[in-house]
N, C-alpha and C positions, 0 to 999 in steps of 0.2 A: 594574667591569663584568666579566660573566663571561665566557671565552674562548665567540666561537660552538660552535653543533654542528654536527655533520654527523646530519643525517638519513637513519637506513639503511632507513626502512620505512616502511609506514602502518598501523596499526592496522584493527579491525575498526568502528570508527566515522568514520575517514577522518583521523585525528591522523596528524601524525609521530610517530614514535618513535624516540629517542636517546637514549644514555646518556652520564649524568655522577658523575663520585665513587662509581662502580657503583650506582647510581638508575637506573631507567629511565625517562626525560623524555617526556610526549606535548606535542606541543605545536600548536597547535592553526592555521590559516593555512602550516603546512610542508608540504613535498612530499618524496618519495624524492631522496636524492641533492642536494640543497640545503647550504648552509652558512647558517645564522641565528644571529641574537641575537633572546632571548624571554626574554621577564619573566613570573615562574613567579607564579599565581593562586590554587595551594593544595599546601603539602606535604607528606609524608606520607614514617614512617621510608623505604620502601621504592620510592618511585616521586616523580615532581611533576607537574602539569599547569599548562601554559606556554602564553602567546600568543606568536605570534611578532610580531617588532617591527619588525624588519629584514632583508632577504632578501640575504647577504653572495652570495652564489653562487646563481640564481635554477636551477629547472631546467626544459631544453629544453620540458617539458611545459606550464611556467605559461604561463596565460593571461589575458586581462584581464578582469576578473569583467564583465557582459552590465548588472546589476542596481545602481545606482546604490544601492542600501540593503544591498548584499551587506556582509557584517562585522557589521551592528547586528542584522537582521534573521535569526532565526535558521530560517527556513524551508530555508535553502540553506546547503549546508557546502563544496561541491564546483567551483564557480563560477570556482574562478580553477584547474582542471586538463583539460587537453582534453578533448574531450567520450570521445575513442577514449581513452587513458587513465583516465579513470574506470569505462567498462567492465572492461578490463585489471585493473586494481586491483581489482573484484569478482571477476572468475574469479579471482585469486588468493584472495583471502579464503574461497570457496567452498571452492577446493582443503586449502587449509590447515585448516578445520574438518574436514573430512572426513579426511584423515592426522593430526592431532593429537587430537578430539572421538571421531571413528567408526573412525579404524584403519582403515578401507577408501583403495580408491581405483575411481574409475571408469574400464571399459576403454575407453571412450572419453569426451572433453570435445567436446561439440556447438560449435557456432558461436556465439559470444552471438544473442539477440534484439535488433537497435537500435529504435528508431521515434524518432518529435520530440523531440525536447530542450525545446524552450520552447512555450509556452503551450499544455501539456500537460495539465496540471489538472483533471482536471473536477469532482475532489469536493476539498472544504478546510472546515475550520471557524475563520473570522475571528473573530477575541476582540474585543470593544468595551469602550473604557473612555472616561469622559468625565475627561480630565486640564486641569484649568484652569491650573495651572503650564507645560503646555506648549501653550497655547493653543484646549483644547476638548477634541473628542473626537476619539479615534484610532481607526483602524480597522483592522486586518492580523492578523502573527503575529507570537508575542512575540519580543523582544530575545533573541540567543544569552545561554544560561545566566542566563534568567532570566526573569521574570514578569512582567517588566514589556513591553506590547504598542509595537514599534516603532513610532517615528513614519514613514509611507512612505505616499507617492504614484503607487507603480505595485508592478507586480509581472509576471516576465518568464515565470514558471512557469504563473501562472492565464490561460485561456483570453483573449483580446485585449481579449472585451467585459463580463468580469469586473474581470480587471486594473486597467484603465485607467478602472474606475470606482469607485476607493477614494478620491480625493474627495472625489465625488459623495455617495457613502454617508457620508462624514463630515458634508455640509453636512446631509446625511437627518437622521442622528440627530441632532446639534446643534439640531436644531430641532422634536425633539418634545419632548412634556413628560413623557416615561419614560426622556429620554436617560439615568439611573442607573439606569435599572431593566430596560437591554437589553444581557447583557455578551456573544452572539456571534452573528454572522450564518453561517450552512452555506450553503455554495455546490454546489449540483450542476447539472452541465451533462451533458443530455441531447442525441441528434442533431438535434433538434426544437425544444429549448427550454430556457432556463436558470431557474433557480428558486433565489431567497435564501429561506432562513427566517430569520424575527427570533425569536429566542427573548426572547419580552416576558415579564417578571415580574409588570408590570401591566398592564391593558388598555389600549389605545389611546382615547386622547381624541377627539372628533368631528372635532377641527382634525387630528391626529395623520391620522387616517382618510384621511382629503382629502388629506395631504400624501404616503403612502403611494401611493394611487392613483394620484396624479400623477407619485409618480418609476417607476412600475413602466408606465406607458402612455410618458411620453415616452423611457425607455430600453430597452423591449421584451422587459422580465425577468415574470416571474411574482413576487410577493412572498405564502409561506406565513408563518404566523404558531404559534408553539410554547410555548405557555403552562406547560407543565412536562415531562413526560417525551416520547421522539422519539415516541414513537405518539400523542401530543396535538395534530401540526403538523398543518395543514388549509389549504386554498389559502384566499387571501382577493379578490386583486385580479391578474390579471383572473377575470372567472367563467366565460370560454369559451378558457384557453388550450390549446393542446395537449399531448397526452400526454407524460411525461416519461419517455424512451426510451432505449435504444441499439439498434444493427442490427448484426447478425454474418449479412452477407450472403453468404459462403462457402456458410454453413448454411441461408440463408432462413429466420431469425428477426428477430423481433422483441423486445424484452425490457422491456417497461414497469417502472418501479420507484418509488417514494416515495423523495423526497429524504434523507429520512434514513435509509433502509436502506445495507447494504453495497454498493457496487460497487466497480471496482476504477478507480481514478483517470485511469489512462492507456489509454486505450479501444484506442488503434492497437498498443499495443505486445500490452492484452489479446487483440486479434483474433487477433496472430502468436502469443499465448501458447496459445490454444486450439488453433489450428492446428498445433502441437509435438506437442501432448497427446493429439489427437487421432490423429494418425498413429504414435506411440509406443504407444496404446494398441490400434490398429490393432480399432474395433471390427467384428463383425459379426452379420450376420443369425441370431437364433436365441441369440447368447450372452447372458448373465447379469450384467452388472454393477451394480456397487456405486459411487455417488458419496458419499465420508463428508464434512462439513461442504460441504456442496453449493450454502449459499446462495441463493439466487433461482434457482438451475437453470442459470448461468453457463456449467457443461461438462456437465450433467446433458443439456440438451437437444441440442446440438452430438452428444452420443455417441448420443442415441435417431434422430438424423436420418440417422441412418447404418446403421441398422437394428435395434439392441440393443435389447434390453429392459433400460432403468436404474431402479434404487431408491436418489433421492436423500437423505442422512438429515443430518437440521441438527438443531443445537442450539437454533435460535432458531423459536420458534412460528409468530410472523408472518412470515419468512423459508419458512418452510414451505409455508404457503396462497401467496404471492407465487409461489412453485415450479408449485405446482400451475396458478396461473392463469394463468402463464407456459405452461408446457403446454396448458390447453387452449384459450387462444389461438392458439397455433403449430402446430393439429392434433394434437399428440403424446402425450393424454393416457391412449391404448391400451398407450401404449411406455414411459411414465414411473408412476411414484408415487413418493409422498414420505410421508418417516417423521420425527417427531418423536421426537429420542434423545440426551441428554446423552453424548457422548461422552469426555468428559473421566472419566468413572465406568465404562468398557466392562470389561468382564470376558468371561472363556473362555465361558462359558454364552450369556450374552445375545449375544457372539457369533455363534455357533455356531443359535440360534434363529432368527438372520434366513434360514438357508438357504444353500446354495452355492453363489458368483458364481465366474467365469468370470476376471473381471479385476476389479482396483481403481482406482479416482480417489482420490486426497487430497490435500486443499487446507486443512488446519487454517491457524490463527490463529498466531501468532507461538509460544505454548506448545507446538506440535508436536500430533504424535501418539501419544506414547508408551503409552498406555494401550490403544489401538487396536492396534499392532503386535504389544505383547504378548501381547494377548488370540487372537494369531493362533496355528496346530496346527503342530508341527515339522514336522507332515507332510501333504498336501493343501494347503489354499486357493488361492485367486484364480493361476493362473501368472506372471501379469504384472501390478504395481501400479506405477501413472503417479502420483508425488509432486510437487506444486507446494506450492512453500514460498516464505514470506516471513520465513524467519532460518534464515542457513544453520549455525547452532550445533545449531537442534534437530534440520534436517534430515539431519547429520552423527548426533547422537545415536539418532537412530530407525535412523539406516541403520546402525549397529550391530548393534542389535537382528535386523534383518532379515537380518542378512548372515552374522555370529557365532552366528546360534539359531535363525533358520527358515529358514535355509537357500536365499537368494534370493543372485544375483548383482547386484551394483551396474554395469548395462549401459552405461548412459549419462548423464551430465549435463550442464548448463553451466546458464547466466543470462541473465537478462532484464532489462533496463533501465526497468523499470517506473517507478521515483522518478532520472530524471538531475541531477546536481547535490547528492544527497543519497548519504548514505553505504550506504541500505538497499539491501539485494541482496535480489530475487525469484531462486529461481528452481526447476528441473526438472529430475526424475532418473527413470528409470526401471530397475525391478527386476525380475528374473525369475528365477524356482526351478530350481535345480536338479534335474534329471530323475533 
């Protein structure tokens, strides 16, 4: 057996990190500052990745995982380290991209964003399999490193009346006769109402129908039904449920959405994200801005409620009309428009065509924004661009861009605890040009 480690760090996906034989070891269940033994699960000349096996020296921060499927179930990586440590651990990861990725640094680090730790959830997509070796059908999210879906009877992350009704949705599917031909259920939870879609491959049988009906009446869920792609899902049972919504009462919105559109998972942490954004962007009466991958209008409308005029521009079509009718439900649709625009293809021109804004919002996808930033003038645009990111690798790499070549200063940033328990870092920076 090999001498333990010492673990000196954690990685950017939440591993330890130790070295042996000059390897650098991730290993997977450690913490900073720990001593383990771990049996290594794949080698490679230059590195290994390791589970740990045994915890010789535990550190002050471990904690006892919350989640009785925590280990098998790979929804959660984070579960056995404080909840105030795991934040910790992402303003570092944040930092460290940004000095190592973008060479910058910010003049100041904001305060994280906390909100709920547990049954936080509100959007998840459960995988269905019907596994007769392990006694039927299982219902949840796959087994760490691997594809095959844990077997699990709760879950501490999804909403209380979600959670604790995985089950229930096992005994559901078990007992249609599409059980092989329905492999995930999408959960989104509105402030109103929660809503599974079955992604059926086949149609539902008259008995299937009936038995549908019945678990969605006596458990108080809406059940849509999604026959091949997310714009195909359509409500089935019940036929007069409520809107399926969220509220950003700061702002006096409303925000209706389809379940399978994007929102963002953790609605309370969203509320405080916007609330950041908003006042970093500091908008006002009469200015000009730009929301780029804008989504259903999520900061688009928060900014016009405050008296701007915004033009939100999304990549996705129907995310766009959603925008719009999001507007002009909330009165706002004098103060808003929406553009449909591939942004991942932007150049200095089609830039430059949209006209000139005052301030920026951006909220890209995990791929960043780099085609956007570059397409920006070394000299003019927007003074101040409000960045929300969810990987803080690309948002380190654009803030180069912006800092090295257009001449913005990197003002402010820190993190937001949007996914807790998990190794993903949201988070927000704010830029502004030099004069």
């Amino acid at each position: 057996m090999s001498d333990p480690l010492l673990i000196e760090s954690l990685d950017h996906e939440g591993r330890g990190v130790a070295h042996r034989d000059g390897k650098a070891v991730f290993v997977d269940g450690a913490l900073t500052g720990e001593l383990v033994e771990a049996t290594a699960y794949r080698r490679k000349p230059s590195y290994e990745q390791a589970q740990a096996t045994r915890i010789v020296r535990p550190s002050p921060f471990r904690v006892a995982p919350r989640c009785a499927w925590f280990g098998v179930c790979g929804g959660c990586t984070h579960q056995h380290l404080h909840e105030a440590a795991q934040v910790a651990a992402k303003q570092r990861v944040l930092e460290d991209c940004f000095e190592h990725i973008g060479k910058v640094r910010p003049e100041v680090m904001l305060s994280p964003i906390h909100g709920p730790t547990w049954g936080y959830r509100r959007k998840a997509r459960l995988s269905v399999r019907n596994v007769p070796k392990k006694g039927g059908v299982l219902v949840g999210f796959h087994e760490r490193r691997s594809s095959y879906v844990a077997d699990m009877l709760g879950c501490e992350v999804l909403p209380r009346q979600v959670g604790g009704l995985l089950p229930e949705l096992r005994r559901l599917v078990e007992g249609l006769s599409i059980r092989d031909r329905l492999p995930q259920i999408e959960v989104a939870v509105g402030d109103r109402a929660t809503v599974l879609v079955l992604r059926v491959l086949e149609p539902l049988s008259p008995e299937d129908e009936a038995r549908v009906r019945a678990f969605a009446e006596i458990h108080g869920v809406q059940i849509w039904l999604q026959p091949k792609g997310p714009e195909t899902a359509q409500p089935f049972h019940p036929p007069d449920a409520p809107e399926l919504d969220y509220r950003l009462p700061e702002f006096d919105l409303v925000m209706p959405f389809r379940p399978t559109e994007f929102t963002q998972v953790n609605q309370d942490v969203n509320r405080m994200l916007i609330r950041r954004a908003v006042r970093l962007l500091n908008p006002r009466l009469g200015e000009r801005i730009a929301d780029f991958f804008c989504g259903l209008g999520n900061f688009t409308l928060p900014i016009a409620r405050r008296g701007a005029e915004v033009l939100g521009i999304e990549g996705s079509f129907p995310l766009v009309q959603r925008g719009m009718e999001n507007a002009r439900r909330n009165g706002l649709a004098e103060r808003c428009r929406f553009q449909y625009m591939d942004l991942f293809q932007m150049a200095p021109g089609v830039l430059a065509a949209l006209g000139e804004f005052d301030k920026w919002l951006v909220d890209p996808p995990r791929d960043g924004a780099i085609e956007l930033v570059k397409a920006l003038p070394e000299a003019g645009g927007p003074r101040r661009i409000v960045y929300v990111s969810c990987s803080p690798s690309t948002l380190a790499r654009d803030a180069a861009v912006l800092v090295h070549t257009k001449g913005y200063r990197l003002k402010v940033a820190g993190v937001a605890n949007m996914f807790p328990h998990t190794a993903h870092v949201e988070s927000i920076a704010l830029f502004e040009r030099e004069k």
